[in-house]
C-alpha positions in Angstrom: 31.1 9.0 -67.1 27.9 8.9 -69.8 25.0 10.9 -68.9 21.9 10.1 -70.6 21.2 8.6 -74.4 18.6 10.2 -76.8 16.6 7.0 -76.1 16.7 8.0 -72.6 15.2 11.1 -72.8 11.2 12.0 -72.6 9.1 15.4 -73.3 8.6 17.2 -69.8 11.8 15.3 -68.7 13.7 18.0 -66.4 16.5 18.7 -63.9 17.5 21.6 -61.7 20.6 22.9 -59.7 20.9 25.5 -56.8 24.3 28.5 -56.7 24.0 31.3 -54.6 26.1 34.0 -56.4 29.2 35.1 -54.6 31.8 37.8 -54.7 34.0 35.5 -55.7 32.0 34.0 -58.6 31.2 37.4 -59.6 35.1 38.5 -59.4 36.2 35.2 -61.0 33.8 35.2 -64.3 35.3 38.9 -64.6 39.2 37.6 -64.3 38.1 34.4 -67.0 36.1 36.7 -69.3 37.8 39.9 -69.6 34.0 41.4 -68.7 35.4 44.1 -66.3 32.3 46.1 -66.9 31.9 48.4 -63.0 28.2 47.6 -62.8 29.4 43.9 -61.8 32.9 44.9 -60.2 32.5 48.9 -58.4 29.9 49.8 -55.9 30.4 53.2 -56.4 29.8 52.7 -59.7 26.8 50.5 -59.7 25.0 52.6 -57.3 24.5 55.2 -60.0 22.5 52.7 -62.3 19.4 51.5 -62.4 19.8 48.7 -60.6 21.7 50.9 -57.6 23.8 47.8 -56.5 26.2 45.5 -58.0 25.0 42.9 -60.7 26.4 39.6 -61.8 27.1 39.2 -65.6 24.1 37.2 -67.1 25.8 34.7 -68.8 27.0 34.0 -65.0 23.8 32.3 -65.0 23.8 31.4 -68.3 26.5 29.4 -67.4 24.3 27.5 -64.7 21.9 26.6 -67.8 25.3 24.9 -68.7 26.1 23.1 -66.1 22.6 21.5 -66.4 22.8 20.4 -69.4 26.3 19.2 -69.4 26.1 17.6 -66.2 22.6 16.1 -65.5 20.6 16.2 -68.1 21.5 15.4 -70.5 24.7 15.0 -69.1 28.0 14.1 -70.0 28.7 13.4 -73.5 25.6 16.3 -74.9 26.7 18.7 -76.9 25.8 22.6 -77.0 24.5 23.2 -80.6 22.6 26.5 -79.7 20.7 28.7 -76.8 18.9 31.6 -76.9 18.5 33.7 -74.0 16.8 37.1 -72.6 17.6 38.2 -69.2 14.7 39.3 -67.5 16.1 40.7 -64.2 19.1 41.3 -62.2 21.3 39.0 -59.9 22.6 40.6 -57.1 25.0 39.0 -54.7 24.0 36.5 -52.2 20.8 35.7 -54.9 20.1 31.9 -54.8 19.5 31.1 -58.5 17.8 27.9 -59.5 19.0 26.9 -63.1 16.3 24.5 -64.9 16.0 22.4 -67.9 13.1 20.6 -69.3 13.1 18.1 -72.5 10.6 20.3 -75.0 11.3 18.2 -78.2 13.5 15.1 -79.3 14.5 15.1 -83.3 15.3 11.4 -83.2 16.6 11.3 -86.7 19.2 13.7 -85.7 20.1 12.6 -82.5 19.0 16.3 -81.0 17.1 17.6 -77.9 15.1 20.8 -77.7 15.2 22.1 -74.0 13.5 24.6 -72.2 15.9 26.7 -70.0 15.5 28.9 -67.1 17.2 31.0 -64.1 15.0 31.7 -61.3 15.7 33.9 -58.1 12.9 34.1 -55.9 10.7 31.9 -57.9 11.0 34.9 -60.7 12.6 34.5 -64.4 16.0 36.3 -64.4 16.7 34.5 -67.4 15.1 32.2 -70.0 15.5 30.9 -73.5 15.9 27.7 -75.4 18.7 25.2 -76.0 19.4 22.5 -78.8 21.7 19.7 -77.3 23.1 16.6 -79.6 22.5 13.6 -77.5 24.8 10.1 -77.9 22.7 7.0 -79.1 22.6 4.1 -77.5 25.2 1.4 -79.3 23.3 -0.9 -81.5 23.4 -4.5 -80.4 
Protein backbone atom coordinates (compact mmCIF):
# COMPACT_ATOMS: atom_id res chain seq x y z
CA UNK A 1 0.00 0.00 0.00
CA UNK A 2 1.64 3.63 -1.18
CA UNK A 3 0.07 6.60 0.13
CA UNK A 4 0.85 9.69 -1.59
CA UNK A 5 4.25 10.96 -3.56
CA UNK A 6 5.77 14.46 -2.86
CA UNK A 7 4.61 15.22 -6.44
CA UNK A 8 1.23 14.43 -5.10
CA UNK A 9 1.05 16.75 -2.57
CA UNK A 10 -0.29 20.61 -2.71
CA UNK A 11 -0.19 23.65 -0.01
CA UNK A 12 -3.67 23.66 1.88
CA UNK A 13 -3.87 19.93 0.92
CA UNK A 14 -5.48 18.30 4.25
CA UNK A 15 -7.13 15.25 5.85
CA UNK A 16 -8.90 14.47 9.06
CA UNK A 17 -9.98 11.40 11.31
CA UNK A 18 -12.63 11.11 14.03
CA UNK A 19 -11.80 8.72 17.81
CA UNK A 20 -13.89 9.18 20.62
CA UNK A 21 -11.54 8.41 23.67
CA UNK A 22 -12.39 5.38 25.66
CA UNK A 23 -11.56 3.76 28.94
CA UNK A 24 -9.97 1.37 27.20
CA UNK A 25 -7.71 3.59 24.96
CA UNK A 26 -6.95 5.53 27.98
CA UNK A 27 -6.04 2.13 30.03
CA UNK A 28 -4.23 0.65 27.01
CA UNK A 29 -1.81 3.80 26.08
CA UNK A 30 -1.03 3.48 30.08
CA UNK A 31 -0.28 -0.54 29.81
CA UNK A 32 2.01 0.27 26.26
CA UNK A 33 3.69 3.39 27.80
CA UNK A 34 4.51 2.78 31.21
CA UNK A 35 2.60 6.40 31.76
CA UNK A 36 0.63 5.17 34.94
CA UNK A 37 0.35 8.76 36.05
CA UNK A 38 -3.43 8.75 38.50
CA UNK A 39 -4.69 11.86 36.72
CA UNK A 40 -5.40 9.56 33.61
CA UNK A 41 -5.87 6.12 35.60
CA UNK A 42 -7.75 7.08 39.44
CA UNK A 43 -10.86 9.09 39.82
CA UNK A 44 -10.19 9.66 43.22
CA UNK A 45 -7.17 11.01 42.32
CA UNK A 46 -8.09 13.16 39.43
CA UNK A 47 -10.88 14.77 41.23
CA UNK A 48 -8.41 16.61 43.31
CA UNK A 49 -6.72 18.43 40.24
CA UNK A 50 -7.55 20.95 38.25
CA UNK A 51 -9.19 19.40 35.85
CA UNK A 52 -11.52 17.43 38.68
CA UNK A 53 -11.97 14.35 36.35
CA UNK A 54 -9.89 11.93 34.61
CA UNK A 55 -7.66 13.05 31.58
CA UNK A 56 -6.21 11.13 28.66
CA UNK A 57 -2.36 11.37 28.19
CA UNK A 58 -1.81 14.06 25.38
CA UNK A 59 0.37 12.21 23.20
CA UNK A 60 -3.00 9.87 23.14
CA UNK A 61 -3.91 12.49 20.74
CA UNK A 62 -0.75 13.03 19.55
CA UNK A 63 -0.86 9.78 18.37
CA UNK A 64 -4.12 10.57 16.27
CA UNK A 65 -1.77 13.36 14.48
CA UNK A 66 0.00 10.00 13.67
CA UNK A 67 -2.28 8.09 12.32
CA UNK A 68 -2.99 11.03 9.89
CA UNK A 69 -0.02 11.31 8.63
CA UNK A 70 0.89 7.75 8.37
CA UNK A 71 -2.24 6.66 7.04
CA UNK A 72 -3.91 9.30 4.77
CA UNK A 73 -1.88 11.84 4.15
CA UNK A 74 0.65 11.49 3.37
CA UNK A 75 0.13 8.03 3.92
CA UNK A 76 1.96 4.93 3.86
CA UNK A 77 5.52 5.07 3.10
CA UNK A 78 5.97 9.13 4.96
CA UNK A 79 8.29 9.25 7.45
CA UNK A 80 8.09 11.11 10.88
CA UNK A 81 11.22 13.48 10.87
CA UNK A 82 9.83 15.95 13.65
CA UNK A 83 6.49 17.50 15.47
CA UNK A 84 6.14 19.96 17.81
CA UNK A 85 3.28 20.17 19.99
CA UNK A 86 1.48 22.26 22.89
CA UNK A 87 -1.61 20.85 24.46
CA UNK A 88 -4.03 23.45 24.92
CA UNK A 89 -6.84 21.63 26.87
CA UNK A 90 -7.84 18.49 28.43
CA UNK A 91 -9.42 15.20 26.93
CA UNK A 92 -11.76 13.67 29.06
CA UNK A 93 -13.40 10.36 28.27
CA UNK A 94 -16.15 9.91 25.88
CA UNK A 95 -14.43 13.39 24.09
CA UNK A 96 -14.72 13.00 20.17
CA UNK A 97 -11.37 14.36 18.98
CA UNK A 98 -10.91 15.27 15.40
CA UNK A 99 -7.14 14.89 14.40
CA UNK A 100 -6.17 17.23 11.27
CA UNK A 101 -3.34 17.75 8.92
CA UNK A 102 -2.90 20.36 6.38
CA UNK A 103 0.21 20.52 3.65
CA UNK A 104 1.87 24.09 4.89
CA UNK A 105 5.13 23.70 2.80
CA UNK A 106 6.78 21.15 0.32
CA UNK A 107 10.99 21.27 0.29
CA UNK A 108 11.07 19.54 -3.04
CA UNK A 109 14.82 19.22 -3.13
CA UNK A 110 14.58 17.20 -0.03
CA UNK A 111 11.76 15.21 -0.66
CA UNK A 112 10.01 16.83 2.80
CA UNK A 113 6.47 18.11 3.78
CA UNK A 114 5.74 20.79 6.38
CA UNK A 115 2.22 20.01 7.92
CA UNK A 116 0.05 21.76 10.09
CA UNK A 117 -1.34 19.60 12.88
CA UNK A 118 -4.23 19.75 15.14
CA UNK A 119 -6.62 17.99 17.80
CA UNK A 120 -9.98 19.46 18.21
CA UNK A 121 -12.77 18.51 20.73
CA UNK A 122 -15.71 20.51 20.39
CA UNK A 123 -14.42 22.52 17.59
CA UNK A 124 -11.59 23.81 20.25
CA UNK A 125 -7.64 23.22 19.99
CA UNK A 126 -6.61 20.61 22.59
CA UNK A 127 -3.59 20.25 20.75
CA UNK A 128 -1.58 21.81 17.98
CA UNK A 129 1.90 21.98 16.57
CA UNK A 130 3.82 21.26 13.42
CA UNK A 131 5.17 18.13 11.72
CA UNK A 132 7.99 17.56 8.99
CA UNK A 133 7.21 14.31 7.01
CA UNK A 134 9.77 12.76 4.26
CA UNK A 135 7.65 11.88 1.32
CA UNK A 136 8.62 9.02 -1.44
CA UNK A 137 9.12 10.41 -5.07
CA UNK A 138 7.53 9.24 -7.78
CA UNK A 139 9.97 6.63 -9.87
CA UNK A 140 11.58 8.34 -12.74
CA UNK A 141 10.49 7.03 -16.06
Amino acid sequence: MQGKFLEDLSIGQSAELVRTVGEADIVAFAEVTGDTNPVHLDADYAATTSFGQRIAHGMLSAGYISAVLGTQLPGPGAVYLSQSLKFKRPVKIGDAVTAIVTVTEINAAKAQATLSTVCKVNGKAVVDGEAVVMVPRKAVA
